[in-house]
C-alpha positions as CSV (number, residue, x, y, z in Angstrom):
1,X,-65.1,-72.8,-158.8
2,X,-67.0,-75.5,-157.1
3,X,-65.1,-74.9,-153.8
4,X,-65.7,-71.3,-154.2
5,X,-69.2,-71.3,-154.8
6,X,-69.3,-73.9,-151.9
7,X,-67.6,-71.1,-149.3
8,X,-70.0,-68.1,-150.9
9,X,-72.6,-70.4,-149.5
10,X,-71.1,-71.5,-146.5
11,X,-70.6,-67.4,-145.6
12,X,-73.8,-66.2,-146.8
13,X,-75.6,-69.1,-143.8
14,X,-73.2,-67.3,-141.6
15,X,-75.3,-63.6,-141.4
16,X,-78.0,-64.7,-139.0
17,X,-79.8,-61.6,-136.9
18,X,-79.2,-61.8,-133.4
19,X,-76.1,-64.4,-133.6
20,X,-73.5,-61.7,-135.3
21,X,-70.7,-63.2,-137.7
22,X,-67.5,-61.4,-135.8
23,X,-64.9,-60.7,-138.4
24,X,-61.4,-59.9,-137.4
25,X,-60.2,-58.0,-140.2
26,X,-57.1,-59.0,-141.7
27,X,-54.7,-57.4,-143.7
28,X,-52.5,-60.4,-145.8
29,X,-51.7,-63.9,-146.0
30,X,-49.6,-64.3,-142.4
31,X,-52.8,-62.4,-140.7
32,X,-55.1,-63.9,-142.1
33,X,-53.5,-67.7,-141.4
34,X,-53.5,-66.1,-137.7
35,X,-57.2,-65.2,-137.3
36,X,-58.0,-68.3,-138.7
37,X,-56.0,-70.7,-136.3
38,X,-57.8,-68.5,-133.7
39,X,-61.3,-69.7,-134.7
40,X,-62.5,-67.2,-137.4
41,X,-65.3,-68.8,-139.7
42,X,-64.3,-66.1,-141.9
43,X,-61.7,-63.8,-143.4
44,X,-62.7,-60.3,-143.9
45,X,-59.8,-58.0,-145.1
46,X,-59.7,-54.2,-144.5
47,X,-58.7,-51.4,-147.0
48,X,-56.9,-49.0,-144.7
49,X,-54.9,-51.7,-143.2
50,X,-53.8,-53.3,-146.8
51,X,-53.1,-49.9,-147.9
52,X,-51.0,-48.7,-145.1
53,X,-49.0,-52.2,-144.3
54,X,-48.2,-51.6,-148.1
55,X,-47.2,-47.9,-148.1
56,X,-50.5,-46.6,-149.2
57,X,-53.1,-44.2,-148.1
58,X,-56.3,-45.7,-148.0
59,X,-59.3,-44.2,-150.0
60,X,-58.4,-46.5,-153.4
61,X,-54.4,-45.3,-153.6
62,X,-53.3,-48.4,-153.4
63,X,-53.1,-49.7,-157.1
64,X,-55.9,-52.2,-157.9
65,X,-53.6,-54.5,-159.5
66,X,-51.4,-55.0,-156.1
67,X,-54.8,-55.2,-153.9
68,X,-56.1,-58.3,-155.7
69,X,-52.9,-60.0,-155.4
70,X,-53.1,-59.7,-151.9
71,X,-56.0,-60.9,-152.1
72,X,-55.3,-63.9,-154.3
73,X,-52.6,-64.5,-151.4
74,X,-55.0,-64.3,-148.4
75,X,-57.6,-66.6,-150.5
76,X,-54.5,-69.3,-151.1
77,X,-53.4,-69.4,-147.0
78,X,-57.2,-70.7,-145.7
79,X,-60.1,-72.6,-145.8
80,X,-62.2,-69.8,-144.6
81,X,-64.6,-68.3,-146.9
82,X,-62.8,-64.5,-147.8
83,X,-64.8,-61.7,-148.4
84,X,-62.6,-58.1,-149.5
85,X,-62.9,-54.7,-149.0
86,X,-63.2,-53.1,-152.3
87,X,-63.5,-49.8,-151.1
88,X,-65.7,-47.5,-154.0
89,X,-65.6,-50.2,-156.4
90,X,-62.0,-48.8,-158.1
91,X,-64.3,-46.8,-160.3
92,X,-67.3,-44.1,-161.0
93,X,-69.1,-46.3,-163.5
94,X,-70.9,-49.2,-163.2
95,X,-68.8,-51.2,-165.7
96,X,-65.6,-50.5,-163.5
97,X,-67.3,-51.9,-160.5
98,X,-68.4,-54.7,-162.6
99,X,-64.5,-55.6,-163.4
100,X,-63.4,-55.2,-160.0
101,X,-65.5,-57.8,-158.7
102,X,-64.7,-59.8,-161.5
103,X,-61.3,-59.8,-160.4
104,X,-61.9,-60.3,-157.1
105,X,-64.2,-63.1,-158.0
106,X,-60.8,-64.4,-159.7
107,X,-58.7,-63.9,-156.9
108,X,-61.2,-66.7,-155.0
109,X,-62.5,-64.1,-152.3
110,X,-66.5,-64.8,-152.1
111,X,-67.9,-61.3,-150.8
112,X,-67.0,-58.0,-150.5
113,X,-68.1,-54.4,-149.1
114,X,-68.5,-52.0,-151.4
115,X,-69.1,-47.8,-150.4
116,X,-71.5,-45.5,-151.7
117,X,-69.2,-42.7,-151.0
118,X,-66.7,-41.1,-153.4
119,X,-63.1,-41.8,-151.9
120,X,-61.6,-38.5,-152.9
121,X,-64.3,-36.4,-150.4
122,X,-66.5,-38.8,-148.5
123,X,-69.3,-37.5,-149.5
124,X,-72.4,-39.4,-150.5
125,X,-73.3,-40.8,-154.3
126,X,-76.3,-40.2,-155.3
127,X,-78.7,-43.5,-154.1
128,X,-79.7,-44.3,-157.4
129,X,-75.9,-44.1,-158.8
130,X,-74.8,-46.5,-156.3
131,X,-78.1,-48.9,-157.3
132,X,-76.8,-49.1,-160.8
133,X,-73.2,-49.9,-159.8
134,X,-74.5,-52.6,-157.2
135,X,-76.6,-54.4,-160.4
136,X,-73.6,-54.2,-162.5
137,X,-71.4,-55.9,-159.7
138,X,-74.3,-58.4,-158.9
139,X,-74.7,-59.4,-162.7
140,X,-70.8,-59.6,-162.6
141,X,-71.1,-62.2,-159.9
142,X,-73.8,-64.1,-161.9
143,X,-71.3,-64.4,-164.8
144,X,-69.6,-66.7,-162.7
145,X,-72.6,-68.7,-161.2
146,X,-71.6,-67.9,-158.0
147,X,-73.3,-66.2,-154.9
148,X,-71.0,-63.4,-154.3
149,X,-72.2,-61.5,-150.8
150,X,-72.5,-58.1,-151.9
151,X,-72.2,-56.0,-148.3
152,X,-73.7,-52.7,-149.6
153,X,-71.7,-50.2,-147.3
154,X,-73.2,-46.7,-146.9
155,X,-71.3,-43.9,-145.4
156,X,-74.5,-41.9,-144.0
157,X,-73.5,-42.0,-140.8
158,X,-69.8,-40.5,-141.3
159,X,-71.3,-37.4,-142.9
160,X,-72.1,-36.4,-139.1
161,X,-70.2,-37.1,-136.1
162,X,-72.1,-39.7,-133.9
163,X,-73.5,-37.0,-131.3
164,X,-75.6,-35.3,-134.4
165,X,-76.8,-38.7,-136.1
166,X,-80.7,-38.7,-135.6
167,X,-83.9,-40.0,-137.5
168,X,-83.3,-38.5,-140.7
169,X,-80.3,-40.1,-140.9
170,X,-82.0,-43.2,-139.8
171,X,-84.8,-42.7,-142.2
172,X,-81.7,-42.0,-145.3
173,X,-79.6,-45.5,-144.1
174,X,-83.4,-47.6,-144.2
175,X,-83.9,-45.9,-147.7
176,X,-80.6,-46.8,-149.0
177,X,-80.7,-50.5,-147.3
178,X,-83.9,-51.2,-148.8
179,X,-83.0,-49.8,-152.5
180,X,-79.6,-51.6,-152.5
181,X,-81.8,-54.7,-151.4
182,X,-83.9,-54.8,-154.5
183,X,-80.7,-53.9,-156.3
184,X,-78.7,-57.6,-155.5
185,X,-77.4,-56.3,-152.4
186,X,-77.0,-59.4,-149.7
187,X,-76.0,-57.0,-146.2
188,X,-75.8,-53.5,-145.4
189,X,-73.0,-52.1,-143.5
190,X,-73.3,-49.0,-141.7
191,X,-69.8,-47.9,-140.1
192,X,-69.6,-44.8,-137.7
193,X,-73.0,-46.0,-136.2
194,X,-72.9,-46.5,-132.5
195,X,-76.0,-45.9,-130.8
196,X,-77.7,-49.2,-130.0
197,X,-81.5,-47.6,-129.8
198,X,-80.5,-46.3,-134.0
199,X,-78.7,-49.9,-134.7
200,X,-81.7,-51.6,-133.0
201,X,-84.2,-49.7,-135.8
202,X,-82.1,-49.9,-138.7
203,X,-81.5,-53.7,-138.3
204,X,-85.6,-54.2,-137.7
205,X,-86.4,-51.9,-140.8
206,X,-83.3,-53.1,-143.1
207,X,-84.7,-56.4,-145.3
208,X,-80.9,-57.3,-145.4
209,X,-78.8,-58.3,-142.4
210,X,-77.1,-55.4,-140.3
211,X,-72.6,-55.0,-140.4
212,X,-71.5,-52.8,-137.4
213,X,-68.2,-51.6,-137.1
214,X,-66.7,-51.5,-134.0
215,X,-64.9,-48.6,-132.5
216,X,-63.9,-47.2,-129.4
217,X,-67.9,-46.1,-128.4
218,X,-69.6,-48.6,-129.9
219,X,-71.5,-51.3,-127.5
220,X,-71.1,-54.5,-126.7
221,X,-71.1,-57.5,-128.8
222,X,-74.0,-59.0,-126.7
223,X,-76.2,-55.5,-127.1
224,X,-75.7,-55.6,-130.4
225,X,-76.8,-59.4,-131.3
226,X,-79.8,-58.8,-128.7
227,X,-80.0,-55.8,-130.8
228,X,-80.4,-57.6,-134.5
229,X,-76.9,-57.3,-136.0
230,X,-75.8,-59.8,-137.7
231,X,-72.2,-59.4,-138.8
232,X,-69.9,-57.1,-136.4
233,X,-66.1,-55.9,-138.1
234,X,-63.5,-55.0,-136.3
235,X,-62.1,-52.8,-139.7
236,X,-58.4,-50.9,-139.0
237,X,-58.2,-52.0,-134.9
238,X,-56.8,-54.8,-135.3
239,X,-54.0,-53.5,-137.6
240,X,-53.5,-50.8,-135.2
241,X,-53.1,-53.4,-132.6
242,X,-50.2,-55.2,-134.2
243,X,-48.7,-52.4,-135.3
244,X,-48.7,-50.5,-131.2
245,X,-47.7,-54.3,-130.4
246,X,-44.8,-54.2,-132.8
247,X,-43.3,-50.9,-131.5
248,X,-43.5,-51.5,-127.8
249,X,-41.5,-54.7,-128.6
250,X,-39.1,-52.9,-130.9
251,X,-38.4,-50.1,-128.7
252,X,-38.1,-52.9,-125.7
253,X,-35.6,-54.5,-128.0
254,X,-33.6,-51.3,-128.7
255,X,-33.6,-49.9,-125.5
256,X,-32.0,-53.2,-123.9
257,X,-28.8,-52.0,-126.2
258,X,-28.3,-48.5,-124.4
């Protein structure tokens, strides 16, 4: 545990505004060796690319059980801090939450995102629903003495597709951020956000550091550290990388037998 709490401490110095932690999402042990020989100062895994490399839709199908043994895995092939995404929490209440972090607390990961979304629709909890799951997971983490970085995910901004997010939407992500703050919260991630002058506000008004997903429209890594992020994810894309790598190579492969 001493190691452990060493790397929750080690990843926690790493969320600094303006000088973004990059995260390379990775999806099991083999990946996550090979983001790590590539310079990562962290692990960061990603639930739709665990789920589907294992056969699984993503939105909590894939059974808890055979998540945190991935995750035990990915823990035991680095020295990088790992910190998991646990999707809802594998439960409605807070109790549930609370044993899911426990596990993944015993599977040797030292963070995690967790949604305040319901996985079956999307759709938003209620604020103060997802406050009382995020104290139950952060007096889990206490049970252990260690400083597990709770990265409060909110789904706000995938209610609305990017061209109708505006400032009440702004004004809902800030209220969220701050209440899952004085909750135990250590970050707030906001995926599906992409325009920098909305990033730029909800990073100054947010009193926890700022996770941006990237995707296809979102800007660049230097906008967004000038910007106030301080932890960028790169979530499914690099998944869907390999996997578009894997086929070309494969049909190259075939198609030299014809």
């Amino acid at each position: 545990m001493s190691d452990q709490k060493c790397k929750a401490e080690r990843f926690r110095k790493l969320h600094v505004p303006g000088r973004p932690l990059v995260l390379f999402n990775a999806w099991d042990a083999g990946t996550a060796k090979a983001v790590a020989s590539a310079g990562a100062k962290a692990i960061a895994t990603s639930s739709w690319s665990v789920a589907d490399a294992n056969g699984f839709s993503d939105g909590e199908k894939i059974p808890l059980a055979v998540a945190i043994d991935n995750l035990r895995r990915i823990a035991g092939a680095t020295e990088l801090p790992v910190t998991a995404d646990l999707e809802s929490g594998y439960g409605d209440s807070p109790d549930a939450v609370a044993n899911t972090v426990e596990l993944a607390i015993g599977a040797r990961v030292v963070g995690c995102n967790l949604e305040d979304s319901f996985p079956a629709t999307g759709k938003l909890r209620a604020t103060n629903e997802q406050v009382a799951r995020i104290q139950s997971a952060r007096e889990a983490a206490h049970r252990f003495d260690i400083h597990f970085f709770l990265n409060a995910r909110t789904d706000v901004f995938f209610q609305e597709p990017p061209g109708r997010h505006d400032d009440l939407m702004l004004a809902e992500a800030v209220s969220r951020a701050r209440a899952y703050a004085r909750a135990g919260a250590d970050g707030i991630f906001a995926p599906g956000l992409v325009d920098i002058a909305l990033i730029a506000r909800l990073a100054e008004a947010s009193p926890i550091p700022l996770n941006i997903m990237v995707g296809d429209a979102t800007p660049s890594l230097p906008a967004l550290a000038e910007h106030g992020v301080a932890r960028v994810s790169y979530g499914p894309t690099p998944y869907l990388m390999a996997m578009k790598g894997l086929a070309a190579s494969a049909r190259l492969a075939l198609d030299s037998q014809s």
